[in-house]
C-alpha positions in Angstrom: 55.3 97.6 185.1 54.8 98.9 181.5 57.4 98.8 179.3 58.4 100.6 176.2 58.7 98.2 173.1 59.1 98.5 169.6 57.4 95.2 167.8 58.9 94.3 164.2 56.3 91.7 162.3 57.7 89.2 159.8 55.7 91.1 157.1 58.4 94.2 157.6 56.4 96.4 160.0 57.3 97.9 163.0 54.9 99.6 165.6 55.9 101.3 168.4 53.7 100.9 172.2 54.0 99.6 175.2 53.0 96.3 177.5 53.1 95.0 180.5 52.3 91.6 180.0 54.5 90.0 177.5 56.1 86.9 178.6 58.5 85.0 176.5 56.6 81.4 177.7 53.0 82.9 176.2 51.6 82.6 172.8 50.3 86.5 173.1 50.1 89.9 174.8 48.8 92.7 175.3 49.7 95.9 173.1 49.1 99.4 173.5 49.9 101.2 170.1 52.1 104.5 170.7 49.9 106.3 168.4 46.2 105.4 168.6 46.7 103.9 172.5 44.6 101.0 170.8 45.2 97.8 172.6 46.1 95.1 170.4 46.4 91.2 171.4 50.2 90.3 169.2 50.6 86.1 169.0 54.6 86.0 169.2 54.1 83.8 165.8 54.1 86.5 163.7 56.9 88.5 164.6 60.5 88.7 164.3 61.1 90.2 168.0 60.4 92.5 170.5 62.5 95.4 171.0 62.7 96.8 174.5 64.1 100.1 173.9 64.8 103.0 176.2 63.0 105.4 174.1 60.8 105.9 170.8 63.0 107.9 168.9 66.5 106.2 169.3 69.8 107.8 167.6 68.7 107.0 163.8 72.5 107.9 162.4 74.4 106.2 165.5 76.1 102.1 164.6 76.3 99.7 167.2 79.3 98.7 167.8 80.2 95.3 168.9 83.7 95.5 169.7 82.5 96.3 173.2 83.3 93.4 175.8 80.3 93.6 178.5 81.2 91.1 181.3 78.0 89.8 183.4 75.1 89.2 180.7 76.3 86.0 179.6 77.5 84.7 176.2 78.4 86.4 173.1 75.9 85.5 170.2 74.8 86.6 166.8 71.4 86.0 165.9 70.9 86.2 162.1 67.5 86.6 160.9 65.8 85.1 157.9 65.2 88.6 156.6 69.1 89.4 156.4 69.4 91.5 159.5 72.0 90.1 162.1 71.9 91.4 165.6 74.9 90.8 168.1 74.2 90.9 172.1 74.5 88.8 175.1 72.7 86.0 176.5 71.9 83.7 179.4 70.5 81.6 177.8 69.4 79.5 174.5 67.8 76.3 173.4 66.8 75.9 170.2 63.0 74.2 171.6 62.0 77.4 172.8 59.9 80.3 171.0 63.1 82.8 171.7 65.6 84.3 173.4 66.3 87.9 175.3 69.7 90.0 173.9 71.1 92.1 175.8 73.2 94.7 173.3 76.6 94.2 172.8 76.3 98.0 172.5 75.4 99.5 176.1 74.6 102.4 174.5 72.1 101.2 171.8 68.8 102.1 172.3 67.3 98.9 172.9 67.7 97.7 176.5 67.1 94.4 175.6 65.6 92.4 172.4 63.0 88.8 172.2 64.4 87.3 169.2 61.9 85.3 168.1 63.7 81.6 167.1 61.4 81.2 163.9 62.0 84.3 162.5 66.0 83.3 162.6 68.4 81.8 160.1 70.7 81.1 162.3 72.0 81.6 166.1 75.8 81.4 166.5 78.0 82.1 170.0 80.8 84.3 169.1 
C-alpha cells in the first residue's frame, strides 16, 4: 500500500511523496519525491515527522480546531516541538524510549490523516 506523506526535516523543509514502507520501528524508508518520482532512502533521525495526509494540496487558510471531542483514537495529547510548532491529536500510545508516536487529528477534517511525531524533534509531550 502506498501512502501519501508529506516529510518535514529538522532543517525546516518539507517534501511532499509517497512510501510504502515506512515503519515507526525502522531507522529508514523508502521515499518517492512527488515531483522528480526520485526515490530517496529518509533515516527518521533527521526529521521532525511524517505527515500522512489525504492529499498534497490541503486547505492552506482552514485552522484546526481542537475543540472537537473524537471518542475511539485514544488519549488527548499535545506534542510541542522544539521548533515552536505544537500539534494536538489522539493517541494509543506513548513511551518516551521510542523513536515516535502516530497522532491522529483532533481535527477530523484536517488534512493529515494521521502524523509520526518524531520524539527527538519534541520539546515536550503532554496528555490533555
Amino acid at each position: 500500500m502506498t501512502n501519501r506523506i508529506v516529510l518535514h526535516f529538522l532543517d525546516g523543509r518539507s517534501v511532499k511523496g509517497s512510501t510504502s514502507d515506512f515503519s515507526p520501528d525502522k531507522l529508514w524508508f523508502h521515499f518517492a519525491e512527488k515531483e522528480t518520482q526520485a526515490t530517496l532512502k529518509v533515516e527518521i533521525a533527521k526529521l521532525k515527522g511524517v505527515f500522512f495526509v489525504k492529499d498534497y494540496e490541503g486547505s492552506p487558510g482552514y485552522r484546526e480546531r481542537y475543540d472537537i471531542g473524537i471518542k475511539g483514537l485514544g488519549k488527548k495529547v499535545e506534542v510541542r516541538f522544539k521548533d515552536g510548532e505544537t500539534i494536538i491529536g489522539y493517541t494509543s500510545g506513548f513511551s518516551p524510549g521510542k523513536p515516535g508516536l502516530f497522532l491522529f487529528p483532533a481535527d477530523p477534517h484536517s488534512n493529515a490523516e494521521r502524523i509520526f511525531a518524531i520524539t527527538a524533534a519534541t520539546e515536550e509531550i503532554t496528555f490533555v
